[in-house]
PyMOL Python script that loads the backbone (N, CA, C, O; Angstrom):
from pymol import cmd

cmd.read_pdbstr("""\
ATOM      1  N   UNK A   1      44.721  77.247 121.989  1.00  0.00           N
ATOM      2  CA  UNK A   1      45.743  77.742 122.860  1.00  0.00           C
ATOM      3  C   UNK A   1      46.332  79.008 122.230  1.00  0.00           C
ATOM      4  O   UNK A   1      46.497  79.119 121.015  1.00  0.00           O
ATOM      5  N   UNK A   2      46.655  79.997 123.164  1.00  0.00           N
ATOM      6  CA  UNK A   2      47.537  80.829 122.834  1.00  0.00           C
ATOM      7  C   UNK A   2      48.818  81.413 123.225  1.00  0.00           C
ATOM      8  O   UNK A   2      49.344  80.972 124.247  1.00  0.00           O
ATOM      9  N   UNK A   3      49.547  82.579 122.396  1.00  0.00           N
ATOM     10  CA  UNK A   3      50.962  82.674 123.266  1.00  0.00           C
ATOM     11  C   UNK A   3      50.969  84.275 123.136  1.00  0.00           C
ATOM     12  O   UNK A   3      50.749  84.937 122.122  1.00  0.00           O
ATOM     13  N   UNK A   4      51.219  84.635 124.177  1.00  0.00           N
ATOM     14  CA  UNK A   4      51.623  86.444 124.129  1.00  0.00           C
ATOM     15  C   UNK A   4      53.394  86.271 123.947  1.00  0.00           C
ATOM     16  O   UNK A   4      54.324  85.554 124.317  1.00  0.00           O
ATOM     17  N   UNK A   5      53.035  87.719 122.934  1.00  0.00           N
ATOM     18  CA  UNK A   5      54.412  88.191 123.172  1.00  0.00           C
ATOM     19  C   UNK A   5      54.831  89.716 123.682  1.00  0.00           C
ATOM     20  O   UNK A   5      54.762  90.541 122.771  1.00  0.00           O
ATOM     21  N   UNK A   6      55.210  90.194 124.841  1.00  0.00           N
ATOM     22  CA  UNK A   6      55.257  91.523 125.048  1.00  0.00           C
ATOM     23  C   UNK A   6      56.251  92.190 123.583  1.00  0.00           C
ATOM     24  O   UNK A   6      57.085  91.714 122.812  1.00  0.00           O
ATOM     25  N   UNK A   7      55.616  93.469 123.765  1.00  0.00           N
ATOM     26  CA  UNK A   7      56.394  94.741 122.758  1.00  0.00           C
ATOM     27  C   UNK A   7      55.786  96.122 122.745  1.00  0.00           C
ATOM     28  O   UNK A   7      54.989  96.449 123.624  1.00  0.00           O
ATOM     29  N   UNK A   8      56.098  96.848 121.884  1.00  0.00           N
ATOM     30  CA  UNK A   8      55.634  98.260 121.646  1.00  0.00           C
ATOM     31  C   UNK A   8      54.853  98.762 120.650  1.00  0.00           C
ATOM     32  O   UNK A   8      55.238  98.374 119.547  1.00  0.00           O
ATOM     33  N   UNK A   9      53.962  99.432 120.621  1.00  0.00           N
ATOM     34  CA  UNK A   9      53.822 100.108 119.349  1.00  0.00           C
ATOM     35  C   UNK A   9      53.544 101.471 120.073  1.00  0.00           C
ATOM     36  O   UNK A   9      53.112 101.998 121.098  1.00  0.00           O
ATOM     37  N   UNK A  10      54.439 101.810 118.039  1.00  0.00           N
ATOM     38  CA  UNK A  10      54.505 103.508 118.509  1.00  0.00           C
ATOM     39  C   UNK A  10      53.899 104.326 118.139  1.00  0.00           C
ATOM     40  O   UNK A  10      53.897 104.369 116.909  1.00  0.00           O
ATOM     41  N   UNK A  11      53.264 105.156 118.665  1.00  0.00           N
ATOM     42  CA  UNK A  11      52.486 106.348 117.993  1.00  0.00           C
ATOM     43  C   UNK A  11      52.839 107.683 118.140  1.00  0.00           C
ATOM     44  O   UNK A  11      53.762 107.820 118.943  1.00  0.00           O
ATOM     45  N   UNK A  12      52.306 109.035 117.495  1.00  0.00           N
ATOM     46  CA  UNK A  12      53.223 110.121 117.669  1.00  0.00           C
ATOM     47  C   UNK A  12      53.314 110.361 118.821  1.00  0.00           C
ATOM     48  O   UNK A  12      54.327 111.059 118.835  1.00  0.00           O
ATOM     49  N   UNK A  13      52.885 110.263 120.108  1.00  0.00           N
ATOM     50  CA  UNK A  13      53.133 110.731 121.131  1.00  0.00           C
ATOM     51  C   UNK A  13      53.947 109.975 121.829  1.00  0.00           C
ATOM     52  O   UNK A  13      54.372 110.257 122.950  1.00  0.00           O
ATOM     53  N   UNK A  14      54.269 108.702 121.018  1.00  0.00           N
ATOM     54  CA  UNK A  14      55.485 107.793 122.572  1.00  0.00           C
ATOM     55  C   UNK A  14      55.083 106.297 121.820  1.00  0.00           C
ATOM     56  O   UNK A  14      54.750 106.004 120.672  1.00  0.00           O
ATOM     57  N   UNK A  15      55.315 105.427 123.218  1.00  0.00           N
ATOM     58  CA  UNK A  15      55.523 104.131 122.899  1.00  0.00           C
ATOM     59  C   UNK A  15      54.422 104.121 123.858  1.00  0.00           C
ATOM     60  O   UNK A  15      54.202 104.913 124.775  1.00  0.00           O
ATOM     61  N   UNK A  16      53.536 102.719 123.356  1.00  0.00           N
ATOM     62  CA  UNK A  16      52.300 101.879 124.138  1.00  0.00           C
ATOM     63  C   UNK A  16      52.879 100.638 124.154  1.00  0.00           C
ATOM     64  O   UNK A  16      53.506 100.125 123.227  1.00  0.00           O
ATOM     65  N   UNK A  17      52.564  99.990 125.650  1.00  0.00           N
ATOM     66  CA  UNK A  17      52.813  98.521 126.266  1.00  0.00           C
ATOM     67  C   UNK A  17      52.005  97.763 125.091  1.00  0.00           C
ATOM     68  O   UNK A  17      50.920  98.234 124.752  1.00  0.00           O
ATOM     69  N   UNK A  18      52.396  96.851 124.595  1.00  0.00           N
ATOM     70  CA  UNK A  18      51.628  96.063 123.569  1.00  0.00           C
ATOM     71  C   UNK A  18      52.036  94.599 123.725  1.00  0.00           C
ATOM     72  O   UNK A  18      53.184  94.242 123.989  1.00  0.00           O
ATOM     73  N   UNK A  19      50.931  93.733 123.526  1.00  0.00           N
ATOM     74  CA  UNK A  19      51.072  92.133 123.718  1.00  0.00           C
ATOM     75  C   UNK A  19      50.294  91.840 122.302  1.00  0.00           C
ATOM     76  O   UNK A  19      49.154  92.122 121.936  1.00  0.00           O
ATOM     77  N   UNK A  20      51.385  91.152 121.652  1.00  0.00           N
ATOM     78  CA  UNK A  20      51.147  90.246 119.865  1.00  0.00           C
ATOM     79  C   UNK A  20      50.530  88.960 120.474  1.00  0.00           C
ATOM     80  O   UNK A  20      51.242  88.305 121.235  1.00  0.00           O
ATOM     81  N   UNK A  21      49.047  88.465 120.159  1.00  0.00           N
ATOM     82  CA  UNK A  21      48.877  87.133 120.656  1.00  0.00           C
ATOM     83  C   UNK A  21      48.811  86.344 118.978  1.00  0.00           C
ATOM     84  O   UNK A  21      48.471  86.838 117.903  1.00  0.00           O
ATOM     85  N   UNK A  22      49.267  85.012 119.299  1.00  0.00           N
ATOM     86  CA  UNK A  22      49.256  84.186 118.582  1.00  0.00           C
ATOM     87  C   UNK A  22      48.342  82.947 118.637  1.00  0.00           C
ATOM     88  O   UNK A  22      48.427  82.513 119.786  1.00  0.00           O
ATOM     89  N   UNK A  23      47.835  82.484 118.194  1.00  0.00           N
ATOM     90  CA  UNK A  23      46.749  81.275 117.879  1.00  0.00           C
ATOM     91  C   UNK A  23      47.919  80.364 117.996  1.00  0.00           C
ATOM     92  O   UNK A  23      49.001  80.793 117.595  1.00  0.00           O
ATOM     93  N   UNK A  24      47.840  79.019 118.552  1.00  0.00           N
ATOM     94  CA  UNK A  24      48.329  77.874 118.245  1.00  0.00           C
ATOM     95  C   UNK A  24      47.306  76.612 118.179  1.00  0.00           C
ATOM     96  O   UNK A  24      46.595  76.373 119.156  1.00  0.00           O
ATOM     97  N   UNK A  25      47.241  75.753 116.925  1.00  0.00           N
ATOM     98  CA  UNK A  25      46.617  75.282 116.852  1.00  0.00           C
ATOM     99  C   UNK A  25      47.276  73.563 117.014  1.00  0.00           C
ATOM    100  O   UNK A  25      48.486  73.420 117.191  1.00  0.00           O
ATOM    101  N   UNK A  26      46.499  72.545 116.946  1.00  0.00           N
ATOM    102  CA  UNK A  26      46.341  71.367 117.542  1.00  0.00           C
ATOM    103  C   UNK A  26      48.157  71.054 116.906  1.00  0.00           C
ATOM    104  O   UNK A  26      49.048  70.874 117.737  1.00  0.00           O
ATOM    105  N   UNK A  27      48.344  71.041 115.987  1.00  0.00           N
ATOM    106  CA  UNK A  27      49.602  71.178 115.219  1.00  0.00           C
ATOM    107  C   UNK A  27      50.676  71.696 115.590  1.00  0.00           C
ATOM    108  O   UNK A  27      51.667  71.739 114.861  1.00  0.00           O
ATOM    109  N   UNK A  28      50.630  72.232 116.950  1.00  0.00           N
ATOM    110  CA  UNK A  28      51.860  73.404 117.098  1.00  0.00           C
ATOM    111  C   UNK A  28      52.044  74.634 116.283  1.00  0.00           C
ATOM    112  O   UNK A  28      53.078  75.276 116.468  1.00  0.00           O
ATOM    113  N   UNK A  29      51.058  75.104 115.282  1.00  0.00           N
ATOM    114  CA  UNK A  29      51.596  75.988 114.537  1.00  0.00           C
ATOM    115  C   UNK A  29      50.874  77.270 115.026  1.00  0.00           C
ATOM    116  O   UNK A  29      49.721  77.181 115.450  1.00  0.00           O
ATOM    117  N   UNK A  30      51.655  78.706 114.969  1.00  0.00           N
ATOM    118  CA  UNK A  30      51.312  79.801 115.363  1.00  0.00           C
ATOM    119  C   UNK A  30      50.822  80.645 114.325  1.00  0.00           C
ATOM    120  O   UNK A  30      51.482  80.823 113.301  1.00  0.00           O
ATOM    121  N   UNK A  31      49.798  81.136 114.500  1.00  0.00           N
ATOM    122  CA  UNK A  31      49.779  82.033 113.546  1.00  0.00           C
ATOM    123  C   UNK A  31      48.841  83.694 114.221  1.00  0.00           C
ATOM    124  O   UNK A  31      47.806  83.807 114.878  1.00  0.00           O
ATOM    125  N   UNK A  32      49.874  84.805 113.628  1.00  0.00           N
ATOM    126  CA  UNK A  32      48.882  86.043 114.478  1.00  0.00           C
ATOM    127  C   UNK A  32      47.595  85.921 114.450  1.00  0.00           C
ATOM    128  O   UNK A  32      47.055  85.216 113.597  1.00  0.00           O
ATOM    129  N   UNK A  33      46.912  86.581 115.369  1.00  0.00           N
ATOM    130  CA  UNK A  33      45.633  86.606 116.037  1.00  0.00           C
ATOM    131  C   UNK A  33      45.366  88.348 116.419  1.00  0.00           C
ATOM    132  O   UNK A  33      44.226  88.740 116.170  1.00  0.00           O
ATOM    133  N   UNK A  34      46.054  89.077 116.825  1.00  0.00           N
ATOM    134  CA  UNK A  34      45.505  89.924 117.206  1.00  0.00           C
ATOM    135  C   UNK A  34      46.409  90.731 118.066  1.00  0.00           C
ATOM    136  O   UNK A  34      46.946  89.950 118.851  1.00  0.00           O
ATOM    137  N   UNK A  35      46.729  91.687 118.225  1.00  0.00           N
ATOM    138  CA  UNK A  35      47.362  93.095 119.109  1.00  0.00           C
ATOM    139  C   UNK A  35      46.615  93.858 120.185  1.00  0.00           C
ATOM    140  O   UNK A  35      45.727  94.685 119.980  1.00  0.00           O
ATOM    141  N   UNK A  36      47.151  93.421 121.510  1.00  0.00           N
ATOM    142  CA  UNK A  36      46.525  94.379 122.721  1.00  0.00           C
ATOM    143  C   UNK A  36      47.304  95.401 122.551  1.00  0.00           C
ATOM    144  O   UNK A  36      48.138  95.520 121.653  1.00  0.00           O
ATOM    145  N   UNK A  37      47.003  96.354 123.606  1.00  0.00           N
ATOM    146  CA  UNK A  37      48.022  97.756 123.959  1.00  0.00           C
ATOM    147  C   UNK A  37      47.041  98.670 124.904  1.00  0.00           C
ATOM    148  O   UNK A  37      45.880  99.080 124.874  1.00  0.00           O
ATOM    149  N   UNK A  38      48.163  98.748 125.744  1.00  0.00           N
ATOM    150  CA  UNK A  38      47.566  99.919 126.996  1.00  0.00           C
ATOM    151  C   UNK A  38      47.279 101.203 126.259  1.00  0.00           C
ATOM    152  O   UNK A  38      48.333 101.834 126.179  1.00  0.00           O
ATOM    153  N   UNK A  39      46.313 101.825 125.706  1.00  0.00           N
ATOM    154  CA  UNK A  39      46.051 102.864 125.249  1.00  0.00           C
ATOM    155  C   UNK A  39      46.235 104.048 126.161  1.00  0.00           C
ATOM    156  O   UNK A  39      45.977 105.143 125.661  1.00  0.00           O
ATOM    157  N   UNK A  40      46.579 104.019 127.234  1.00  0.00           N
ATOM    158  CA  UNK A  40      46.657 104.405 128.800  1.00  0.00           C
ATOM    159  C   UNK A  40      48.354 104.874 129.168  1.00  0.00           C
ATOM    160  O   UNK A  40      48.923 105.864 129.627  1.00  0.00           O
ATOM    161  N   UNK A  41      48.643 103.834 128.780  1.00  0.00           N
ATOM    162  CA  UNK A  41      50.110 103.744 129.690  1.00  0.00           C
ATOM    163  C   UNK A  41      51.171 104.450 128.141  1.00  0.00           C
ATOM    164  O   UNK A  41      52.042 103.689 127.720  1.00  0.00           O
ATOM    165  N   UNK A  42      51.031 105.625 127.539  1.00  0.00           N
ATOM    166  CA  UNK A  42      52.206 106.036 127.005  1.00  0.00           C
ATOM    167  C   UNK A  42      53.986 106.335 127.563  1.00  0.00           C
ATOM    168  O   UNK A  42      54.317 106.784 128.661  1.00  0.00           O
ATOM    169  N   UNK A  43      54.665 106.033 126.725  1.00  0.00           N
ATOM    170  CA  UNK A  43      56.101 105.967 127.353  1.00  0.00           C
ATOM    171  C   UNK A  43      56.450 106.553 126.516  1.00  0.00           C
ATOM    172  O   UNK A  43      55.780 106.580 125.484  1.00  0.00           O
ATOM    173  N   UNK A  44      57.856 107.381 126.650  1.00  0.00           N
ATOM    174  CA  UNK A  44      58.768 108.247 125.857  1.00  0.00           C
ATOM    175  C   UNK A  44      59.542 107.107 125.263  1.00  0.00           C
ATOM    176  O   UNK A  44      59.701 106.894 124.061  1.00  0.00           O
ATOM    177  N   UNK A  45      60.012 106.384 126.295  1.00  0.00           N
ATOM    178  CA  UNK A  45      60.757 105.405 125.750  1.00  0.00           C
ATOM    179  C   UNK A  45      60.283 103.963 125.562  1.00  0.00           C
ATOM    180  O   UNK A  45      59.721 103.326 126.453  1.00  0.00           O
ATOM    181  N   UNK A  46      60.590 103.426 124.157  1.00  0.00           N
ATOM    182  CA  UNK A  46      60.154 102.388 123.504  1.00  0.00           C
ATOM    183  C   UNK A  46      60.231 100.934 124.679  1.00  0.00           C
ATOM    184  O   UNK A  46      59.389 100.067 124.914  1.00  0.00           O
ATOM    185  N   UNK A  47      61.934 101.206 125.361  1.00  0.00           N
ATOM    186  CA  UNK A  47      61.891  99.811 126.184  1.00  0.00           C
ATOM    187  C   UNK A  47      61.013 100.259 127.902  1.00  0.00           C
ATOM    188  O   UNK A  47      60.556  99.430 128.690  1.00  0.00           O
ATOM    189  N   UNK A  48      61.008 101.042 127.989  1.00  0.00           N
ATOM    190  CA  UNK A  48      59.908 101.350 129.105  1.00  0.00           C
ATOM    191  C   UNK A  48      58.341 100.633 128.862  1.00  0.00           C
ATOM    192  O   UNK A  48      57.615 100.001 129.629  1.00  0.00           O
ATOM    193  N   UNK A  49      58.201 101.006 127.558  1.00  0.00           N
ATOM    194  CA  UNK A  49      56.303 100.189 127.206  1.00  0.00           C
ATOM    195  C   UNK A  49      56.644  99.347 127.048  1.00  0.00           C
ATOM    196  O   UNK A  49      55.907  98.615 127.709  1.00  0.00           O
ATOM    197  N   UNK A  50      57.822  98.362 126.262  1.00  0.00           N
ATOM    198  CA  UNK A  50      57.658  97.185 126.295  1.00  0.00           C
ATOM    199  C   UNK A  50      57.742  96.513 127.879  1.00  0.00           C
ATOM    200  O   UNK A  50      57.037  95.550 128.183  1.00  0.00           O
ATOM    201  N   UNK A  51      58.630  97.105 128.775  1.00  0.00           N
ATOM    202  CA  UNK A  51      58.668  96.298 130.429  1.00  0.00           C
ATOM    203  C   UNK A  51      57.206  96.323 131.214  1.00  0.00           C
ATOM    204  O   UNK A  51      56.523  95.656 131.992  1.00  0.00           O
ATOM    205  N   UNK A  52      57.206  97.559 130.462  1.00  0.00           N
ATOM    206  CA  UNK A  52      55.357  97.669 130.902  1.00  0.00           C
ATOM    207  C   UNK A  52      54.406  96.306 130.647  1.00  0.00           C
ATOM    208  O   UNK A  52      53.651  95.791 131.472  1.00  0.00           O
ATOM    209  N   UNK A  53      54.673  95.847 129.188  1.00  0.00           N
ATOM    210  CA  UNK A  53      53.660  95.177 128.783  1.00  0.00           C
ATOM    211  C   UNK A  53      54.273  93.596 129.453  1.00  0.00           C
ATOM    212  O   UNK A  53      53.730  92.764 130.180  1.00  0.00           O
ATOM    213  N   UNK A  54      54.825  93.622 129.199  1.00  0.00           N
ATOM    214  CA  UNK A  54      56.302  91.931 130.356  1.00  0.00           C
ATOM    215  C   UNK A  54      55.545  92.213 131.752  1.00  0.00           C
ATOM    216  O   UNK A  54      54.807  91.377 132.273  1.00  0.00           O
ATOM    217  N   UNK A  55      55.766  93.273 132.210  1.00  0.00           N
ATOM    218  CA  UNK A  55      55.071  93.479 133.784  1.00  0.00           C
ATOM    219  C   UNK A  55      53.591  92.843 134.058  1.00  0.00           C
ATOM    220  O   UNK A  55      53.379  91.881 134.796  1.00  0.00           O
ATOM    221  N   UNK A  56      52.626  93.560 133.330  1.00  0.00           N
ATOM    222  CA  UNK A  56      51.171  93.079 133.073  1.00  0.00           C
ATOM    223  C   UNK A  56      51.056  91.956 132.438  1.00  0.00           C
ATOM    224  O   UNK A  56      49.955  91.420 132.565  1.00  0.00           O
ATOM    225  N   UNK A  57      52.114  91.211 131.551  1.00  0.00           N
ATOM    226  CA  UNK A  57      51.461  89.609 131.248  1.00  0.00           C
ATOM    227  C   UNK A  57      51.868  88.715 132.106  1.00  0.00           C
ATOM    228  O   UNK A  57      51.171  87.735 132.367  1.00  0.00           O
ATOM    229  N   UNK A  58      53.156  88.946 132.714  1.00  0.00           N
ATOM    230  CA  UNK A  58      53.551  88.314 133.873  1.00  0.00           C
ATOM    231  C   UNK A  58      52.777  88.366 135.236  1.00  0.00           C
ATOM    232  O   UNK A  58      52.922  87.416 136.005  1.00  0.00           O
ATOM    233  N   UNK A  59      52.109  89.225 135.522  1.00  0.00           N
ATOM    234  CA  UNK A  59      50.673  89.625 136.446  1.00  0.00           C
ATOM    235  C   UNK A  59      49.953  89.001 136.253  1.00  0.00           C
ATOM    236  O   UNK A  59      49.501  88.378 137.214  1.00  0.00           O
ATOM    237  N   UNK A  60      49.243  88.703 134.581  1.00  0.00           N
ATOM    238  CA  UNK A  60      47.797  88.212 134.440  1.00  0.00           C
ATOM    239  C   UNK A  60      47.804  86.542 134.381  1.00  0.00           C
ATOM    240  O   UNK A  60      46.952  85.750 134.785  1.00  0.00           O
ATOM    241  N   UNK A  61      49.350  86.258 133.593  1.00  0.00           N
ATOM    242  CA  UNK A  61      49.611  84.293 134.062  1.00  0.00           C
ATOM    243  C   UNK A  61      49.866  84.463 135.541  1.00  0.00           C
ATOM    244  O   UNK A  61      49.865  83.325 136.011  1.00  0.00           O
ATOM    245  N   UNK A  62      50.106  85.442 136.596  1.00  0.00           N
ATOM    246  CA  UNK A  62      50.457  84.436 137.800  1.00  0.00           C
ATOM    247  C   UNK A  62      48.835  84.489 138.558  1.00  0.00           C
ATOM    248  O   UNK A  62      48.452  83.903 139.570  1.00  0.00           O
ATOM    249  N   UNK A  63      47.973  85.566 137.504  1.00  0.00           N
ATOM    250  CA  UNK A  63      46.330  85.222 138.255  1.00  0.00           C
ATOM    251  C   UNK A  63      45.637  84.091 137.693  1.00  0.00           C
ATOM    252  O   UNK A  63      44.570  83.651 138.121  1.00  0.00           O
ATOM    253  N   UNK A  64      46.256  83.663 136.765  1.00  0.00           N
ATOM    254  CA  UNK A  64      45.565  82.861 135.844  1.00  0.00           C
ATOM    255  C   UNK A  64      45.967  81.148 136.869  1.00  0.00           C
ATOM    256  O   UNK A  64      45.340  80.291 137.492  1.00  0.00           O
ATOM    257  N   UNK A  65      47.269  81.432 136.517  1.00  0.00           N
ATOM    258  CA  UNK A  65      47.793  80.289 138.022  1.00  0.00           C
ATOM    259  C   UNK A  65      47.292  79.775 138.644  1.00  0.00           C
ATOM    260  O   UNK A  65      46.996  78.583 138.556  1.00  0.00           O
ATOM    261  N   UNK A  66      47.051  80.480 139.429  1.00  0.00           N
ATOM    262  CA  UNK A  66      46.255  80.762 140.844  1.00  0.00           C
ATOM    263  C   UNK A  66      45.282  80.311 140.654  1.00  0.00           C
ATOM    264  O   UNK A  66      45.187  79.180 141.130  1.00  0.00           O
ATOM    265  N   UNK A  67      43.956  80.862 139.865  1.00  0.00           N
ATOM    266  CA  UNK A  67      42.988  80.416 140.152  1.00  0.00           C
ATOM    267  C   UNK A  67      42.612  79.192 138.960  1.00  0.00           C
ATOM    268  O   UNK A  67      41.568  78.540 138.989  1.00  0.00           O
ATOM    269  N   UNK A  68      43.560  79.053 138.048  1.00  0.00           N
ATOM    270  CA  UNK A  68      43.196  77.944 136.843  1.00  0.00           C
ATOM    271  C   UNK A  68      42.281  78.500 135.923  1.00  0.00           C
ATOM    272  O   UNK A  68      41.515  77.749 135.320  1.00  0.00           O
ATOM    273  N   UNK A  69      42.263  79.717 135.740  1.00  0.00           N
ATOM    274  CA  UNK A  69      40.881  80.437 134.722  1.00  0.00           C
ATOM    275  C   UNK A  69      41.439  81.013 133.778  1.00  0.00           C
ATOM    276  O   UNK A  69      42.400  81.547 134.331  1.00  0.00           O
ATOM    277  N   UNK A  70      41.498  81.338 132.422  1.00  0.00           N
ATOM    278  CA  UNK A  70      41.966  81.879 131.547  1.00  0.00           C
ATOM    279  C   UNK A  70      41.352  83.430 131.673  1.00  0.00           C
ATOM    280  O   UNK A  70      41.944  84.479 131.420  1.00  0.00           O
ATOM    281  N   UNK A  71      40.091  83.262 132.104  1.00  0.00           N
ATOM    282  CA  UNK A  71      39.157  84.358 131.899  1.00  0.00           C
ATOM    283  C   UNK A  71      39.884  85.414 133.318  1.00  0.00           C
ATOM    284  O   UNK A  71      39.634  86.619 133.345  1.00  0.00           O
ATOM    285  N   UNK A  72      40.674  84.825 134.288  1.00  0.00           N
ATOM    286  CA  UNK A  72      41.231  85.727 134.950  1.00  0.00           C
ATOM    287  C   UNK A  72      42.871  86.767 134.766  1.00  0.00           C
ATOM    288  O   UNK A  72      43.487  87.732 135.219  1.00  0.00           O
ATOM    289  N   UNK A  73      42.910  85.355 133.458  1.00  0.00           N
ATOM    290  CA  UNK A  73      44.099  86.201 132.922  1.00  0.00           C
ATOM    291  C   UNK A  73      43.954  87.328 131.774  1.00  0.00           C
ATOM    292  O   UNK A  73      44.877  88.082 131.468  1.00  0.00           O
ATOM    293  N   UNK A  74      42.499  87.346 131.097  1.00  0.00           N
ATOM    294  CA  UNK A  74      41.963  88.296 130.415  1.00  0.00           C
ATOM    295  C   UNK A  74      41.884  89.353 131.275  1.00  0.00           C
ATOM    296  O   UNK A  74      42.726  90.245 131.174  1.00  0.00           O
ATOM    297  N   UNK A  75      40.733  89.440 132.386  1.00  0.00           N
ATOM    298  CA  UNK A  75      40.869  90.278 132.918  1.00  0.00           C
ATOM    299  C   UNK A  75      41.792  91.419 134.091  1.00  0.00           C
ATOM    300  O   UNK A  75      41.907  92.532 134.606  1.00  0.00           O
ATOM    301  N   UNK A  76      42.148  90.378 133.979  1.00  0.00           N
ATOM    302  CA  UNK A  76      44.055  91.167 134.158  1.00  0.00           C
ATOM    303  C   UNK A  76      44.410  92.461 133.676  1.00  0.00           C
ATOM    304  O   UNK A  76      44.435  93.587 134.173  1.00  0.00           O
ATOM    305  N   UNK A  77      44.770  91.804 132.182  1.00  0.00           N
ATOM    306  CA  UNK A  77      45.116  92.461 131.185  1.00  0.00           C
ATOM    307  C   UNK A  77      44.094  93.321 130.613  1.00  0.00           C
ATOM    308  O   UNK A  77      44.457  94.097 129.729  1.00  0.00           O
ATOM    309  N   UNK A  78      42.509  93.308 131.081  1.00  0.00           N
ATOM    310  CA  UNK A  78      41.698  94.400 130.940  1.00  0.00           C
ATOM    311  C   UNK A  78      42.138  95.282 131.763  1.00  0.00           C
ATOM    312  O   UNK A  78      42.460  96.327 131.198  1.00  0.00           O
ATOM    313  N   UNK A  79      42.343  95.266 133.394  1.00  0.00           N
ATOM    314  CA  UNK A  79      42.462  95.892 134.344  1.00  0.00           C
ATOM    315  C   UNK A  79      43.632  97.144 134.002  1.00  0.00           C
ATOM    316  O   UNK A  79      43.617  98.324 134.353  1.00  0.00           O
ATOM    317  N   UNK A  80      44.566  96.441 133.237  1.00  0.00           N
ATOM    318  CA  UNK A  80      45.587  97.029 133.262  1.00  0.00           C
ATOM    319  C   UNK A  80      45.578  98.269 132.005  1.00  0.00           C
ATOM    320  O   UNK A  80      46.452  99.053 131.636  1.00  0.00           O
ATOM    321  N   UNK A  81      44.629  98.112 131.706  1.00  0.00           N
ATOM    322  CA  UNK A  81      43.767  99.121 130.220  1.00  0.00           C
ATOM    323  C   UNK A  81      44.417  98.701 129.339  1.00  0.00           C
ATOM    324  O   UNK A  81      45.266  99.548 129.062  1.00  0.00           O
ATOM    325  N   UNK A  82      44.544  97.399 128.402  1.00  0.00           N
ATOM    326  CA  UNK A  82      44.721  96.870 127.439  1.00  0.00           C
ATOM    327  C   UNK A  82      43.574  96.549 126.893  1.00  0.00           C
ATOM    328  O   UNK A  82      42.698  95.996 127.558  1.00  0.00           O
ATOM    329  N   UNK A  83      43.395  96.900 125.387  1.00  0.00           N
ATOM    330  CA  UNK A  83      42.298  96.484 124.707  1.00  0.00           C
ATOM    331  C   UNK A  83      42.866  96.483 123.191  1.00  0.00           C
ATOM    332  O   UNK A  83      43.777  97.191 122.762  1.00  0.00           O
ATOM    333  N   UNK A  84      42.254  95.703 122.618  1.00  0.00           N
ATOM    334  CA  UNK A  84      42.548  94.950 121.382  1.00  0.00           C
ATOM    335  C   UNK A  84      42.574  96.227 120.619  1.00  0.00           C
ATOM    336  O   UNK A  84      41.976  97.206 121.066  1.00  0.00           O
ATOM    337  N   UNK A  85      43.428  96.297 119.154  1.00  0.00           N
ATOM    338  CA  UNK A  85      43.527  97.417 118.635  1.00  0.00           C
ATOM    339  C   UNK A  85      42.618  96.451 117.249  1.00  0.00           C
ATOM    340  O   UNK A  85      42.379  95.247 117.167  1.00  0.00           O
ATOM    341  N   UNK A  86      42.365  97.339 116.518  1.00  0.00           N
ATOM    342  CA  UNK A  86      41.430  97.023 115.307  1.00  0.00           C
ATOM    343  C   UNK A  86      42.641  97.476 113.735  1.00  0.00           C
ATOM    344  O   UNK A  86      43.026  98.639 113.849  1.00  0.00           O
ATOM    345  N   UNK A  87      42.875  97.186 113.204  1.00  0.00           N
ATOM    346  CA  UNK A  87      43.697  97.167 112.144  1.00  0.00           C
ATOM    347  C   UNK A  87      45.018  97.457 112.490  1.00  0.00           C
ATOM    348  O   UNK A  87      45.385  98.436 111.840  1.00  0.00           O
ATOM    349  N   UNK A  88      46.023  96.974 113.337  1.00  0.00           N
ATOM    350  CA  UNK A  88      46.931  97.522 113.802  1.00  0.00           C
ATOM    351  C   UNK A  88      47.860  97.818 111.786  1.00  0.00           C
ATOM    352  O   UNK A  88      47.689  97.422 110.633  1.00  0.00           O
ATOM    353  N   UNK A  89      48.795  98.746 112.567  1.00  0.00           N
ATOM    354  CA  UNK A  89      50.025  98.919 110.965  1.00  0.00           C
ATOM    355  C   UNK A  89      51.075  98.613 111.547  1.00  0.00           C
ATOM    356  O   UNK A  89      51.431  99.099 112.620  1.00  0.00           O
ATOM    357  N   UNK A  90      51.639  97.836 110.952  1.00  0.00           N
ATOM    358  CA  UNK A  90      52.931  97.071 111.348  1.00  0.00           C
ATOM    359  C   UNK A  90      54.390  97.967 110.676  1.00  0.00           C
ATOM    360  O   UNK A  90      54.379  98.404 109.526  1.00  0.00           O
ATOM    361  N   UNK A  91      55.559  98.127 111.592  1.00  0.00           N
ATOM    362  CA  UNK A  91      56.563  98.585 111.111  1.00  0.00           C
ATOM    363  C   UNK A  91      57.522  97.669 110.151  1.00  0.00           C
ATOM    364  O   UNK A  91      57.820  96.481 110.275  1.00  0.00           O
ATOM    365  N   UNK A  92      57.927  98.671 109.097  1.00  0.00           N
ATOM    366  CA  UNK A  92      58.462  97.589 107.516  1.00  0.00           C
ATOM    367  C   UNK A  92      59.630  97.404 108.432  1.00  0.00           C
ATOM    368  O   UNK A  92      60.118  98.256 109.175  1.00  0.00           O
ATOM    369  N   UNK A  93      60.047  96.018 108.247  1.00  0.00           N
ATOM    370  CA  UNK A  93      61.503  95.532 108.306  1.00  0.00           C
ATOM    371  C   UNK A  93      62.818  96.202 107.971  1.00  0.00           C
ATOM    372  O   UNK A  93      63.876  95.588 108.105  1.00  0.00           O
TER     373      UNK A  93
END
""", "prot")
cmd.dss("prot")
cmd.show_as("cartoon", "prot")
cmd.util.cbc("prot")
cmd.orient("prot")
């Protein structure tokens, strides 16, 4: 099972819609898994990409709903030009 969390990441040109997914395993316990982001959808402003990315996961669970397929809630979130980032860098605390 897994859990999205909408947010941002920023790069020099703006803010990207970004979804943190988490692994949950038989245990309840979460642990990161991996970073989408609309490589597509840049924003000036940070809370603009994040409503962005709330908009599109809230889209891809109510297709997922619907038809009972996980694989329709992936492609959702393909549609919407999200694709997995490969070493993301995380901002220091």
């Amino acid at each position: 099972m897994f859990r999205f969390e909408p947010g941002s990441y920023k790069t020099p040109a703006g803010f990207l819609p970004a979804l943190a997914c988490y692994k949950i395993d038989k245990n309840k316990n979460e642990t990161f898994d991996y970073i989408l982001t609309n490589i597509m959808g840049i924003e000036l402003s940070e809370q603009k990409a994040f409503e962005n990315a709330e908009k599109s996961l809230k889209k891809a669970f109510q297709k997922r709903q619907k038809s009972g397929n996980d694989f329709d809630l992936a492609q959702s979130l393909k549609s919407d030009g999200f694709v997995k980032i490969d070493d993301p860098k995380f901002a220091k605390d």
